[in-house]
N, C-alpha and C positions, 0 to 999 in steps of 0.2 A: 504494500500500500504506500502510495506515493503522499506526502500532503506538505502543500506548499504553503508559506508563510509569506505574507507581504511585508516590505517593509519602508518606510520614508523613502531612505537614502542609505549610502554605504555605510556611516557611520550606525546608523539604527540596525543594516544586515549583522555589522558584525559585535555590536552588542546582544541582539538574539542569539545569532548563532555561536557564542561566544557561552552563553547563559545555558545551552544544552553541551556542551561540552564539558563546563564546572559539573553541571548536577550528575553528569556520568562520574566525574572525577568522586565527587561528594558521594555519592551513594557506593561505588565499590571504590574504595582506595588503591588498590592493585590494578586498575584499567589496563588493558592495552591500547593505545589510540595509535591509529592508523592518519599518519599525518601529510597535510600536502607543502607544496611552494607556492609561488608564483607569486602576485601581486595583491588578489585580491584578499586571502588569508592575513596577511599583516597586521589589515586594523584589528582581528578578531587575537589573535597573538598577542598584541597590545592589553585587549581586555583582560585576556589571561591572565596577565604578567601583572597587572593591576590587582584582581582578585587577589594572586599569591602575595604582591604587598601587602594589602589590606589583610590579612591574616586572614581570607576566606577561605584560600584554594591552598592544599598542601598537595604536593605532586612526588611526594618523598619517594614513593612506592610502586609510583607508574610506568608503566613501559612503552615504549615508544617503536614504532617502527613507518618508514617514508614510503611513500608510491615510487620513486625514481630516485634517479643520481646518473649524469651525462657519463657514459664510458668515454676515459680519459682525463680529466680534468682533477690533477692532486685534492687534496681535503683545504689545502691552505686558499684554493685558488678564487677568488671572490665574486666566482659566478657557479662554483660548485653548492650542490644542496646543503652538503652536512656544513659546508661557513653561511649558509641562509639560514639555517634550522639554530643555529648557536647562536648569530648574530639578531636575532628577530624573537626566541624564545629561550630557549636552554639557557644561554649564561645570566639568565634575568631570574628565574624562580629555581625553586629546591630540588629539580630532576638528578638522579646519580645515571651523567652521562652514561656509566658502562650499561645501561639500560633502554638507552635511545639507539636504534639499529637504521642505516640506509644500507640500501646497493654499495657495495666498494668501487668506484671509478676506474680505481688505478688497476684493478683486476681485469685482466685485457684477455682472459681467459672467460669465456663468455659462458659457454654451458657449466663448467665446474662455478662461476658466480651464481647464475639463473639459479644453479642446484641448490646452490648453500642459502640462499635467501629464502628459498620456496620453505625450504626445510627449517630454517629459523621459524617462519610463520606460523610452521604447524604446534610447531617443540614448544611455542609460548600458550598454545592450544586457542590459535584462534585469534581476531580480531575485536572485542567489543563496541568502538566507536569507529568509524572509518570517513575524515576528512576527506571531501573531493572539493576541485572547483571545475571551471570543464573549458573547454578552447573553444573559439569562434566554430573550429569544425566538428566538434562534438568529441573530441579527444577528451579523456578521462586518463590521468597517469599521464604515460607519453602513450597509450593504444589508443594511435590515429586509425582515420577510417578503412576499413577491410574489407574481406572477403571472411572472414571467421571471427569471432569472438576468439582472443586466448584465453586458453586455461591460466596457465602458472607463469611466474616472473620468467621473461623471457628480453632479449637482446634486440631494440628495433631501429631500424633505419628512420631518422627524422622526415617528415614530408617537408617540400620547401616552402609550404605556409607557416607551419612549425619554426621551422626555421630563417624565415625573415620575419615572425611575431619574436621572435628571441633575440634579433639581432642587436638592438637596443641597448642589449644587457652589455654587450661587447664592444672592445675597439671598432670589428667591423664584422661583415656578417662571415669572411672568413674566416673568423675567430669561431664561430659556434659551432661546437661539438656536433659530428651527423650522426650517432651512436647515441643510444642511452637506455639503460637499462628499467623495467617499470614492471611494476606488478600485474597480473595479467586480471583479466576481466573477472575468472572463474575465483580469483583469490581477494578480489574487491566485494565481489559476490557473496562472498561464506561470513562478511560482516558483519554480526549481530544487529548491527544500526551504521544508518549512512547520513551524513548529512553532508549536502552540496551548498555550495554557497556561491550564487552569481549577481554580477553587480553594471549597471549601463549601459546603454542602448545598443554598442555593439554586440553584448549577448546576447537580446531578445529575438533574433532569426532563429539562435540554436535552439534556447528556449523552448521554443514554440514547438522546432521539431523534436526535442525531445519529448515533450508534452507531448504531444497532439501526435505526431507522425507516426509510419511505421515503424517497428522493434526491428533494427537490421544492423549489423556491424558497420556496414557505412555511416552511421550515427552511434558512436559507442556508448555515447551515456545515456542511450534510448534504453538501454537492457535494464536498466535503473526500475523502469517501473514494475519489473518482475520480484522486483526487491519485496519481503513481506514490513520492512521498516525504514521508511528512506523521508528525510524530510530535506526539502528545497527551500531554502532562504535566500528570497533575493530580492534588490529594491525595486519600486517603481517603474523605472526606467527599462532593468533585465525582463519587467514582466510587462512590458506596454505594449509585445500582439500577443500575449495570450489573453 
C-alpha cells in the first residue's frame, strides 16, 4: 500500500519525513535504516541531527547501511557516498561508525563486492526503514530504467542522463564515475517500510508515472507500489500533475 503525504515545500517534506524516521528510531533502538544520497535527503539529515541534539533521537544502536557508492572513487574523495553520508549525518549524532555499511568503491572487483554486500544485508536480517529519493527517470538507487527488475546488489553502467544530472557535483562531466555499484530492486523490496521522498517540479512527470502509470522496469520506482508499506512524501510542486 502506497500513501502519499503532501507537503508545503521542501523544508515541511523533510520535517515529515524526517518525523517517520525518528519514530522508527524511537520505537526499536537497534533499527537498521537503509539510507540514501543525493540532494534532496539533506534537509531531512538536518532534522535528524537536530533531534539527536535536542536529546530526542539516540542512534547509539542503529545500523546503517547505503543504496550505492560510485565504483572507483576513494572514501576521502568528496563526491564519494560514504564522505556525503559523514559529512551530512554520521559525524553530527551518536552513530558507532563501524555500524554504518556502503558498497566499497575502491573494490574494483565487482561480483566478489555485489557478493559481500548482498550478504551483509541478509547477516543484519533485513532492512527495517529503507530511505529512497528517485531521479527525473524513475531511477531508485542507481537501477536506471530496464528491461528487468534486479534482484540483489549488482554493478551498473551509469545512463548518460544519470550522468550529466551528476555532473554538477564534479570539475567536469569527465570527472563522473560511469560504474556504481546499488542495491538491487529485489533487496529495496524485502524492506519492512519504504519511504521516498520527492521535492519540485522537475519531479512531478516521474511522479505521476510512478503513480499513475504502468509497473514496468523502465520506470523502476513504479515496483514501489507493490510494496505492502511504502509512504511518499513530497511537496506541492513534486505532486502538481498528480
Amino acid at each position: 500500500m502506497l500513501k502519499v503525504i503532501r507537503t508545503k515545500n521542501y523544508d515541511d517534506m523533510s520535517r515529515k519525513a524526517a518525523n517517520i524516521i525518528a519514530a522508527q528510531v524511537i520505537l526499536k533502538s537497534d533499527s537498521v535504516l537503509g539510507l540514501a544520497t543525493g540532494s534532496t535527503p539533506v534537509g531531512l539529515y538536518r532534522e535528524l541531527i537536530r533531534g539527536y541534539e535536542n536529546g530526542d533521537l539516540d542512534f547509539s544502536h542503529v545500523r546503517t547501511v547505503n543504496l550505492d557508492e560510485y565504483q572507483g572513487l576513494p572514501r576521502e574523495h568528496d563526491q564519494s557516498y560514504y564522505y556525503f553520508m559523514n559529512e551530512n549525518l554520521f559525524k553530527h549524532i551518536n552513530i558507532n561508525l563501524d555500524q554504518t555499511h556502503l558498497p566499497d568503491g575502491t573494490n574494483m572487483d565487482a561480483e566478489g563486492e555485489c557478493g559481500r554486500y548482498h550478504e551483509l544485508i541478509e547477516s543484519m536480517g533485513g532492512i527495517d526503514l529503507q530511505l529512497l529519493g528517485i531521479g527525473n527517470n524513475g531511477h531508485i538507487g542507481f537501477n536506471e530504467p530496464a528491461d528487468a527488475f534486479a534482484d540483489h546488489t549488482h554493478c551498473i553502467r551509469l545512463t548518460e542522463s544519470t550522468i550529466k544530472a551528476n555532473a554538477r557535483f564534479f570539475a567536469s562531466e569527465a570527472d563522473v564515475p560511469r560504474y556504481a555499484y546499488t542495491m538491487g530492486i529485489g533487496e529495496i523490496m524485502t524492506a519492512k517500510k519504504i519511504l521516498i521522498v520527492a521535492s519540485g517540479k522537475a519531479k512531478a512527470p516521474i511522479i505521476r508515472e510512478m503513480l499513475n502509470g504502468p509497473v514496468t522496469p523502465q520506470v523502476p520506482a513504479s515496483v514501489l507500489r507493490f510494496h505492502k508499506d511504502v509512504v511518499l512524501v513530497a511537496d506541492e510542486e513534486a505532486l502538481s500533475l498528480v
